[in-house]
C-alpha positions in Angstrom: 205.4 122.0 70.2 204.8 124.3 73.0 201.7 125.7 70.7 200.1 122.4 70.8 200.8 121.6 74.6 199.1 124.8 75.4 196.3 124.1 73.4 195.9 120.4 75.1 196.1 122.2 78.2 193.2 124.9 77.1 191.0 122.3 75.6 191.9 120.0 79.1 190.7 123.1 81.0 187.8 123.5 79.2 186.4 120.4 78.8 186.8 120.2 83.2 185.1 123.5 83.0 182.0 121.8 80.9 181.9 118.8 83.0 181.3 120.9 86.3 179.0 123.4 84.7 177.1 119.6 83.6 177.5 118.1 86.9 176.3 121.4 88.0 172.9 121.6 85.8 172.7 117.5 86.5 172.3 118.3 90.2 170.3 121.2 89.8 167.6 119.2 87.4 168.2 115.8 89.7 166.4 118.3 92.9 163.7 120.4 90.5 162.4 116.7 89.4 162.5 115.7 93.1 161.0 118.2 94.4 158.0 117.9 91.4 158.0 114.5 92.4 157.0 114.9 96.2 154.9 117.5 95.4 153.1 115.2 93.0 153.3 112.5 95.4 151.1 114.5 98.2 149.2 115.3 95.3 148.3 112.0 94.8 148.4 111.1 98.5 145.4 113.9 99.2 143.4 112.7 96.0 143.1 109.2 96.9 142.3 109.7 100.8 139.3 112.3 99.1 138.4 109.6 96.8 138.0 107.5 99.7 135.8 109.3 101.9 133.9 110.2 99.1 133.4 106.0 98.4 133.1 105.5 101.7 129.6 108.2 101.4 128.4 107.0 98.3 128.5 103.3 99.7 126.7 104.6 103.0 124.0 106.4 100.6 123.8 103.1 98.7 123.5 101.2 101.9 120.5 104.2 102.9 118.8 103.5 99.8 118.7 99.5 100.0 117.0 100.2 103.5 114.8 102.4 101.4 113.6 100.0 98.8 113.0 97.4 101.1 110.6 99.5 103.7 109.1 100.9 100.5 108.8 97.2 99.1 107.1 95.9 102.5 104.7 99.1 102.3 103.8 98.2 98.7 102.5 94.3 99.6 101.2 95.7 102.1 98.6 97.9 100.5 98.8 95.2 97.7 97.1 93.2 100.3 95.1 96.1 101.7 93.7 96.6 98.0 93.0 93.0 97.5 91.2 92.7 100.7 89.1 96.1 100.1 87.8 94.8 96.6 87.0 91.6 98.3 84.9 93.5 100.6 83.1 95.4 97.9 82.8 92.3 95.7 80.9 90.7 98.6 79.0 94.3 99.5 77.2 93.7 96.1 76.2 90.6 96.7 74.5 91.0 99.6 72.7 94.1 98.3 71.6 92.8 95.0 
């Protein structure tokens, strides 16, 4: 009898011994995943304030090149206009000269 009380008592002590050393690697993976976590958190946080800035650019460059197309648009009626009026001119040139 006092055979199987000691072993009840060794397998009590060693199943408290495995719980800590559990509890132990528990606590020591809970803080390596937290830690990963914040880092992957600034991670994140630094990414998406780049990302912004670099929409906030393209969307000024955008803006730039609207500005662009429309000057550009203006300059070709423009000379549209200039073209129409030049061959105008040289239609009535001939006439008079012929």
């Amino acid at each position: 009898m006092n055979i199987h009380k000691q072993d009840v008592n060794n397998l009590k002590n060693e199943k408290d011994s495995i719980q800590d050393m559990l509890k132990s690697k528990t606590h020591d993976v809970k803080t390596t995943l937290l830690q990963e976590l914040n880092k992957v958190e600034e991670d994140m946080k630094r990414h998406f304030s780049h990302q912004k800035a670099e929409n906030s650019r393209l969307q000024q460059q955008i803006s730039q090149l609207k500005t662009e197309k429309t000057v550009l648009q203006g300059q070709l009626i423009a000379l549209q206009r200039r073209i129409s009026d030049l061959e105008m001119q040289v239609g009535n040139d001939d006439i008079k000269y012929a």
